[in-house]
N, C-alpha and C positions, 0 to 999 in steps of 0.2 A: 659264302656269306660269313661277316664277320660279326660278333657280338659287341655293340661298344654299352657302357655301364657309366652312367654318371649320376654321382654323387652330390646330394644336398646337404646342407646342413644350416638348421634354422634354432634359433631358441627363444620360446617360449616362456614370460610372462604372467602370470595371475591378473596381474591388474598395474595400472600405474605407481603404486606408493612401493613396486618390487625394480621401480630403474635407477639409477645412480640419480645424484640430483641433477646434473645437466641432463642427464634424458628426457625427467619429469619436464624439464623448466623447457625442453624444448618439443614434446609432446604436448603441454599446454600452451602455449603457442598456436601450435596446430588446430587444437581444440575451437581456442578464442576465433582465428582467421576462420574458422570452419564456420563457423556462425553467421559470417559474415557472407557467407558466398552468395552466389547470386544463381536459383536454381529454381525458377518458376514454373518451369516445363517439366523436369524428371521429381524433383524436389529431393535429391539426393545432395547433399551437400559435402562436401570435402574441404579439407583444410592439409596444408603442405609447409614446416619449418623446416630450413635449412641452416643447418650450423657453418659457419665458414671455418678456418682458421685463424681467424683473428678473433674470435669469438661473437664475430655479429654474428645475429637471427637474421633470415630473409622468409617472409612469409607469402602466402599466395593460397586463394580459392579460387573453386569453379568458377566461371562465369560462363552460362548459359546465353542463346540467344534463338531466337524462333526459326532461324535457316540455320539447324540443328548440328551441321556441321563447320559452322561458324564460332562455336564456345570453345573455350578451353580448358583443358584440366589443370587442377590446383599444383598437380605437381610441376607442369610444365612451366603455368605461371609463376611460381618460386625460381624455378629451375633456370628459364629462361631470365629475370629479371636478377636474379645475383650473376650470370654470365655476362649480363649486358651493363650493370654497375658494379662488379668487382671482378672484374674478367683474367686477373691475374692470383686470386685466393683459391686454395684449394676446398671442397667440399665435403665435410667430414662425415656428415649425415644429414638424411633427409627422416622426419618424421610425419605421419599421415595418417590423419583420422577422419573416418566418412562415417557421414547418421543419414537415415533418414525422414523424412515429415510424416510420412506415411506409418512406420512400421518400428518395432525395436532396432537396433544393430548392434549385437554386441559379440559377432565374430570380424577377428581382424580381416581388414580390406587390403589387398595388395594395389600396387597401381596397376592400371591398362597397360594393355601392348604399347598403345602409341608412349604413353611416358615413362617405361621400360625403355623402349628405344631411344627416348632425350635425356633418362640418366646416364646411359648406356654409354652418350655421346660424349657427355662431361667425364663420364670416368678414363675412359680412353685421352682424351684433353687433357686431364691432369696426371696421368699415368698413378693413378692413385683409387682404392676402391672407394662407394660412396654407402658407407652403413646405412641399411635402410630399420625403420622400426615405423609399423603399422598397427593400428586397432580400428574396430569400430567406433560407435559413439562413447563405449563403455566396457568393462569386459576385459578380456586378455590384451596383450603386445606381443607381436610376433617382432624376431629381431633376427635378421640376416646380414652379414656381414659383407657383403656385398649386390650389386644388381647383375654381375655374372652368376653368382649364385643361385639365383632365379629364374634366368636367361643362357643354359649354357649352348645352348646350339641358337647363336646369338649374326648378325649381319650390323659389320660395322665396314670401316675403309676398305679393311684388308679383302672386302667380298666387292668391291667395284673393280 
């Protein structure tokens, strides 16, 4: 038996007015689309900004639907919809903030497995990492420098 040891490294935030100002400005973003989502069922909502290289914002929320695995997540929907209108820019980062209706939130939210594995996709595409920065509604930002950082024992091409 062999011992393997992997390493994270994340950092940590106080609250928004501690990010550079494109962070803020793309963190709020996130915030505003978050509001917007559409989450009648969980009533959890999320919001997803994506920075391109050329300095567009591409935004995306949840959208929920009653055959529950019909909805989509916000990161996907960013994710997917800057791939699908600017499929030759690279992605610098993604920012993501989930509330909920019910209750406070104000530790940061990572994404799902499933939109791990659609950044996952994109970062291997561009051979380029894709910064992630997460919060709740309120509260801290969590900032990893990438989604292999989060994912290192990870299933992309190279496992087909």
């Amino acid at each position: 038996m062999k011992e393997i040891k992997s390493t994270s490294t994340f950092f940590e935030y106080e609250n928004m007015a501690e990010l550079t100002l494109i962070d803020q400005e793309l963190m709020q973003a996130a915030i505003e689309v978050r509001k917007r989502a559409y989450a009648p069922y969980s009533k959890f909502r999320v919001g997803a900004a994506i920075l391109l290289d050329d300095g567009t914002i591409i935004v995306g929320s949840n959208q929920e639907n009653a055959a529950f695995p019909s909805g989509l997540c916000a990161e996907r929907t960013a994710i997917f919809y800057a791939g699908a209108t600017h499929p030759n820019a690279v992605m610098l980062s993604i920012a993501i903030s989930a509330s909920s209706d019910l209750k406070p939130t104000v530790t940061p939210i990572p994404p799902c497995g499933a939109c791990r594995q659609a950044i996952l996709e994109y970062e291997n595409k561009q051979e380029q990492p894709i910064r992630m920065l997460f919060m709740g509604a309120e509260g801290p930002v969590i900032e990893s420098p990438s989604l292999i950082n989060i994912l290192p024992f990870h299933f992309d091409k190279n496992s087909l």
